[in-house]
C-alpha positions as CSV (number, residue, x, y, z in Angstrom):
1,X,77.0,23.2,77.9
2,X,76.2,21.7,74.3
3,X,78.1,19.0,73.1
4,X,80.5,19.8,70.1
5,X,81.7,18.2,67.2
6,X,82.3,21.4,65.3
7,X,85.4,23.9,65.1
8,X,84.8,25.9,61.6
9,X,85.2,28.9,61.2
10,X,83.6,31.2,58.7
11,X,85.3,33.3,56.3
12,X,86.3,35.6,58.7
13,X,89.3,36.2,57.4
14,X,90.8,38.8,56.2
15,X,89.9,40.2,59.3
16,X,92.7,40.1,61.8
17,X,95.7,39.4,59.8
18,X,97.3,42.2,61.4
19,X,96.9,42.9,64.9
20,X,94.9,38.5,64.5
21,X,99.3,11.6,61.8
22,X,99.8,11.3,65.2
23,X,103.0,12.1,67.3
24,X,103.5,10.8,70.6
25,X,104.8,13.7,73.0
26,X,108.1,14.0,73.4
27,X,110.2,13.9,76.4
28,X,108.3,16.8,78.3
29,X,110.2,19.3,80.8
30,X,109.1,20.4,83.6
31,X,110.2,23.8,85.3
32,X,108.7,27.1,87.2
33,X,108.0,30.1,85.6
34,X,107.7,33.3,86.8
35,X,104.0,34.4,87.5
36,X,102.3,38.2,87.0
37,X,103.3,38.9,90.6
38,X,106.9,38.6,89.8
39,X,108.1,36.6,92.2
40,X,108.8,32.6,91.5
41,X,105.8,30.1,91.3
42,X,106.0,26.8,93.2
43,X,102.3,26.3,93.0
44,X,102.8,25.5,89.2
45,X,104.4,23.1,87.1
46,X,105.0,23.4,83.4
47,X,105.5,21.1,80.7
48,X,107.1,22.2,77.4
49,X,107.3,22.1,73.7
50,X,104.7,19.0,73.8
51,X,104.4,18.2,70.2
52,X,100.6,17.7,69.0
53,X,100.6,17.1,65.5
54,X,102.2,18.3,62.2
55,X,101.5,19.6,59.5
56,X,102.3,22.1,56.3
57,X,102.1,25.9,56.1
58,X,101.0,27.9,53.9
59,X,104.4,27.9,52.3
60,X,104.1,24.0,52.0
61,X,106.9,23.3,54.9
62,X,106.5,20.8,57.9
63,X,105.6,22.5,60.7
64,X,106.0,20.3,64.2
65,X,103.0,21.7,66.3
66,X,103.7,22.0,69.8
67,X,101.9,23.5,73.0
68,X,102.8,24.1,76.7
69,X,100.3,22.7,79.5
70,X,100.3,24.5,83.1
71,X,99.4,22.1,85.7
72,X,98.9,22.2,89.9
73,X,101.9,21.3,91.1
74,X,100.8,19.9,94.0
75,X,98.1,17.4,92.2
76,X,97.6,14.2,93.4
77,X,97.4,10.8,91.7
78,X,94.0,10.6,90.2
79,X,92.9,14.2,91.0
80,X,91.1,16.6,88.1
81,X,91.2,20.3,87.5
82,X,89.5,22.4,85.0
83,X,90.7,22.7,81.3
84,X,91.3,25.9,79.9
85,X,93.0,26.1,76.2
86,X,94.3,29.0,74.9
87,X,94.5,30.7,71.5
88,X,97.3,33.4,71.0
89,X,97.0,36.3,68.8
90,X,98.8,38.3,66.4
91,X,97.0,38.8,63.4
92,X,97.1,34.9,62.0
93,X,100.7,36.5,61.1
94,X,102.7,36.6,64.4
95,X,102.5,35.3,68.4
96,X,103.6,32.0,69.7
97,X,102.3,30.2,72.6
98,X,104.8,31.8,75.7
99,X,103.5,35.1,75.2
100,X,100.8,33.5,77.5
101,X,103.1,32.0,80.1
102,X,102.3,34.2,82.9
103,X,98.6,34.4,82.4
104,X,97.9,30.7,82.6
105,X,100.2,30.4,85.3
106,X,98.0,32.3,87.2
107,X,95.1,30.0,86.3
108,X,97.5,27.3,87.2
109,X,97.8,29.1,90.5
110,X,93.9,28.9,90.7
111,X,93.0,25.3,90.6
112,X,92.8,24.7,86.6
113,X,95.1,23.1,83.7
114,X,95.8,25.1,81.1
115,X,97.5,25.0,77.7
116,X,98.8,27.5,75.2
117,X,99.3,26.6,71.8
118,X,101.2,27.2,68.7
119,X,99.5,27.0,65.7
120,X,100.5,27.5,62.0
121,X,101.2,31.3,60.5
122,X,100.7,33.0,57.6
123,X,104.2,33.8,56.8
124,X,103.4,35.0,53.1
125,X,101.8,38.5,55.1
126,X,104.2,41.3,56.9
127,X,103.1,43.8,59.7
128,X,103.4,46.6,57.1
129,X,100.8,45.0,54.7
130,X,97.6,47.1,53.9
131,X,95.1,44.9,55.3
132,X,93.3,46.0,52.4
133,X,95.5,45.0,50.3
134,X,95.2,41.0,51.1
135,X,94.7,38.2,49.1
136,X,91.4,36.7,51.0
137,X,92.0,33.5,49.8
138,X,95.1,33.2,51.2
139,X,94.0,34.4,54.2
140,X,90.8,32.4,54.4
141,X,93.2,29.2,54.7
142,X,95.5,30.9,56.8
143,X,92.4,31.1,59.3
144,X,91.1,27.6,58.7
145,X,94.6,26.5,59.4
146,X,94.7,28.0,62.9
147,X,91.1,26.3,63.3
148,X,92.3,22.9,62.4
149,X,95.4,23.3,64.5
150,X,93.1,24.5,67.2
151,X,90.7,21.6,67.3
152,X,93.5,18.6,67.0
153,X,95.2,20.2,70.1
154,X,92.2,19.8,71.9
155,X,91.7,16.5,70.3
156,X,95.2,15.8,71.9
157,X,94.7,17.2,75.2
158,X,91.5,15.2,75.8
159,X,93.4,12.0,74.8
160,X,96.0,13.0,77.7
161,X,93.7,14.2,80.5
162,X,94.6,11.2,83.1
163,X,98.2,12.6,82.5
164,X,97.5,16.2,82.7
165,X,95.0,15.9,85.7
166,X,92.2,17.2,83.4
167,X,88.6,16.7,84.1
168,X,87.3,16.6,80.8
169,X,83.7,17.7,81.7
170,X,84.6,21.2,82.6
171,X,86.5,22.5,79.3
172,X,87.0,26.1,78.7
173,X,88.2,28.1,75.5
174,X,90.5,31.5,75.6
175,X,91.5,33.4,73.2
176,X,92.5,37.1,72.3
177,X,92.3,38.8,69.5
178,X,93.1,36.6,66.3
179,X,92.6,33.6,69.2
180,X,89.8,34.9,70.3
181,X,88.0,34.8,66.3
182,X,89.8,31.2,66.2
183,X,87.9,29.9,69.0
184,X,84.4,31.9,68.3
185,X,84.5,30.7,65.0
186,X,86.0,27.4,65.3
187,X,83.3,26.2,68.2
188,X,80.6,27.6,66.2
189,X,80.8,26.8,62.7
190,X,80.8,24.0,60.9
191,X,83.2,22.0,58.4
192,X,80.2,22.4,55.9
193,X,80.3,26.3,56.3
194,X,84.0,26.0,55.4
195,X,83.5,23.8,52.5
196,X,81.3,26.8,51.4
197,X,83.2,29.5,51.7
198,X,86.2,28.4,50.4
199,X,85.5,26.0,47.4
200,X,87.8,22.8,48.1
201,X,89.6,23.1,51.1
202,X,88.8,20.1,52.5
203,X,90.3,18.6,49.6
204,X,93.1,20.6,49.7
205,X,94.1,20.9,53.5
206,X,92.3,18.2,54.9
207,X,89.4,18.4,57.1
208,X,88.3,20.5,60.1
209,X,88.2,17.3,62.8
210,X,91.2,15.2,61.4
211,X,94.3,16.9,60.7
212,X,97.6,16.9,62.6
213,X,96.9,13.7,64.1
214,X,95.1,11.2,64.1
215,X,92.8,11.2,67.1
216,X,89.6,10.9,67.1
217,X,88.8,12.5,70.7
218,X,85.5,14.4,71.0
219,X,84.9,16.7,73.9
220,X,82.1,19.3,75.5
221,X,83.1,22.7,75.9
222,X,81.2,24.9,78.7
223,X,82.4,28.5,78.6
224,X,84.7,30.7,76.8
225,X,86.3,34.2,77.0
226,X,86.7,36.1,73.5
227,X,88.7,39.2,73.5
228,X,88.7,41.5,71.1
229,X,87.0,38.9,68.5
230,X,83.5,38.6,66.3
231,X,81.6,36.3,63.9
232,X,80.5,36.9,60.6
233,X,77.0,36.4,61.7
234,X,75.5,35.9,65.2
235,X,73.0,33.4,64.1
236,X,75.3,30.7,63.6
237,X,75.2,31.2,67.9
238,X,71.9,29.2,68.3
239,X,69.7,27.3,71.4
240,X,71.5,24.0,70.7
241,X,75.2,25.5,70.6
242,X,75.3,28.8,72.7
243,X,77.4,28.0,75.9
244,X,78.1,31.1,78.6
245,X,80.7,34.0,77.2
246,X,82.8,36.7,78.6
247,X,83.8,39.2,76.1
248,X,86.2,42.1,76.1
249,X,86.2,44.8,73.2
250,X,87.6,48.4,72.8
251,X,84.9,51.0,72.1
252,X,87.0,52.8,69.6
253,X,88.8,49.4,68.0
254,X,89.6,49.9,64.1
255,X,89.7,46.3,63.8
256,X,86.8,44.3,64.8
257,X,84.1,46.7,65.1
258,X,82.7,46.5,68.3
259,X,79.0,46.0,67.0
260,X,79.6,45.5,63.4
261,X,81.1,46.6,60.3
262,X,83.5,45.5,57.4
263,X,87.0,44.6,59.1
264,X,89.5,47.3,59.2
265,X,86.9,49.5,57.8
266,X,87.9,48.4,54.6
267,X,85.7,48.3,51.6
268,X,86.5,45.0,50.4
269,X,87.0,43.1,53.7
270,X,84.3,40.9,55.4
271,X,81.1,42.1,57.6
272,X,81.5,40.9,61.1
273,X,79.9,40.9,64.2
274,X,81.8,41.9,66.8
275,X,81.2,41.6,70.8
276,X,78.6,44.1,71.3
277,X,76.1,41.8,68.5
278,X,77.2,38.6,70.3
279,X,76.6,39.8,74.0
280,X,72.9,40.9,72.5
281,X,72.4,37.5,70.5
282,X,73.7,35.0,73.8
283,X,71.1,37.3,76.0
284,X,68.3,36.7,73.7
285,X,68.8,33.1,73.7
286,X,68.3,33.3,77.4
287,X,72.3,32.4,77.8
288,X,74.2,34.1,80.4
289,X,76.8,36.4,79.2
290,X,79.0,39.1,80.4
291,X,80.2,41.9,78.3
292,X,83.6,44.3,79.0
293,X,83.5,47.3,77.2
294,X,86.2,50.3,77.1
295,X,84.3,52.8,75.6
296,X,87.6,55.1,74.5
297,X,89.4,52.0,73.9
298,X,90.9,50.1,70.9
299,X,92.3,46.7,69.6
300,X,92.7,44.5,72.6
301,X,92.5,47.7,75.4
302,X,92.2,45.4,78.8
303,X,95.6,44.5,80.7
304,X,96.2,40.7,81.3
305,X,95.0,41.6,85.2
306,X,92.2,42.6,83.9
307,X,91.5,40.0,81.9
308,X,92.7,37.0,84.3
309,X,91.1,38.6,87.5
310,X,87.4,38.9,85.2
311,X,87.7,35.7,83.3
312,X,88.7,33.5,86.7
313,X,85.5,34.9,88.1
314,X,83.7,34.0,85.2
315,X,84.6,30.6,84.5
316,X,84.3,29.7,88.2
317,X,80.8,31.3,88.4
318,X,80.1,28.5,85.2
319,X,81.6,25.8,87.2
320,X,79.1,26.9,90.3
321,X,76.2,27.2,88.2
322,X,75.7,30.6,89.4
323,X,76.6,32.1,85.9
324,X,77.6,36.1,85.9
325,X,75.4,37.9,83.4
326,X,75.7,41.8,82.4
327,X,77.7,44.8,80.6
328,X,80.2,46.5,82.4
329,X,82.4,49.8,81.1
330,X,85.8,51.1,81.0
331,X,87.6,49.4,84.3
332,X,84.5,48.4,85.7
333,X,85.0,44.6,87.0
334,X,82.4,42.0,86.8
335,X,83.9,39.7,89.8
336,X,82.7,40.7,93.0
């Protein structure tokens, strides 16, 4: 339950490519969805294609940012839920924001507000590209990109919590996958760790906290769930930034190691941590911490059930201050 003024992320990078000015909204819609149970949802309302910010790609065009928020329906004037925002993946290549729609409808269903979010893509990559193959550089701002896009939503969500019935002292970051090395990374590094990695992209792209928009929101995250994700080193998780995590991982992933390794086992790709060394380094600081493994599984193994079922038991244990602490395997759940 640190305070943040961070979102960097390290160069991390090549990693998942596969696999990983202000705008005023516009008008937003509302309309039910369909939740995992099939069957309509009136418990939920949805707003739409709210733009965030804008900004280039990598290809230099103007990109409208936009996410989708999931609120109560039934919320009353002046009432406050839990904030959860969610990170897509696909690789920093592919995904978009609805792929999420059922999931964080049932978080909806549960008593919190959540939003998905688009974020900019490397469209210079293909699925068939040998991740060994790739241009880090290009990469390394393909990642930083998602980071910046990352933070100003938040930035923009804060600055709309009366409107979205969010209580802004119980924040929450999800992500799987390439969200799920977005959000690690982006909560725990800094702009100055960027700035070192890749030699002026601060100058070039802007920085980590302003672009997009032009808020200037801060905000105090207090949990996260991380599937199939790592660092590039668990140290940059420390006493004055380590907040409770639930990870997920596939025992047998060729992408992100589960422990650690070089990033689709490829000899020129970075070393990373993945959620075996971060469950270890969150219990040695003494932080509670749950870890999902699937020993005979790979990238991304768990089924959204899964996921939503642990991670709603999780967050609500943080929220109780009874935090849920311990490694579980295969289908083993951690919510009793």
């Amino acid at each position: 339950m640190k305070s943040v003024e961070l979102f960097s992320i390290k160069s991390l990078i090549l990693l998942l490519f596969t696999g990983c000015i202000f705008f005023s909204c516009e008008k937003n819609t509302a309309v039910n969805r369909i939740n995992n149970g099939g069957g309509s949802n009136p418990d939920v309302q949805i707003f739409q294609d709210i733009q965030y910010g804008s900004n280039k790609d990598m290809m230099g065009n103007a990109v409208a940012l936009k996410l989708d928020v999931y609120v109560p329906a039934h919320a009353a004037s002046g009432q406050k839920f839990p904030f959860i925002l969610f990170v897509h993946g696909g690789g920093f290549t592919a995904g978009d924001k609805g792929s999420a729609s059922s999931f964080l409808q049932s978080f909806a269903g549960q008593g919190f507000v959540a939003a998905s979010i688009d974020y900019r893509l490397d469209s210079s990559l293909d699925a068939g590209t040998d991740p060994c193959d790739v241009d880090t550089t290009i990469t390394q701002r393909g990642v930083y990109m998602a980071v910046q896009d990352t933070r100003a939503a938040m930035r923009f969500m804060v600055a709309n919590a009366l409107k979205y019935h969010i209580d802004t002292s119980h924040i929450f970051l999800n992500g799987n996958s390439a969200g799920g090395i977005t959000i690690l990374n982006a909560y725990y590094l800094t702009q100055a760790d960027f700035n070192a990695i890749i030699p002026g992209v601060q100058a070039d792209l802007g920085g980590v906290n302003n672009a997009d928009n032009n808020l200037t929101n801060t905000f105090r995250i207090i949990g996260m769930a991380a599937n199939s994700a790592c660092l590039p080193n668990p140290n940059y998780i420390n006493s004055f930034n380590v907040v409770p995590t639930i990870f997920f991982h596939g025992g047998q992933d060729s992408v992100i190691p589960v422990e650690r390794g070089q990033a689709h086992y490829c000899p020129n790709s970075m070393y990373v941590y993945g959620s075996g060394s971060l469950y270890k380094r969150l219990l040695q600081l003494g932080e509670p911490t749950v870890l999902h493994i699937d020993p005979t599984g790979g990238h991304g193994p768990y089924t959204d059930d899964f996921l939503f079922s642990n991670e709603l038991c999780f967050f609500n244990s943080v929220l109780n201050k009874r935090i849920e602490s311990g490694s579980f395997t295969g289908q083993q759940p951690s919510c009793y």
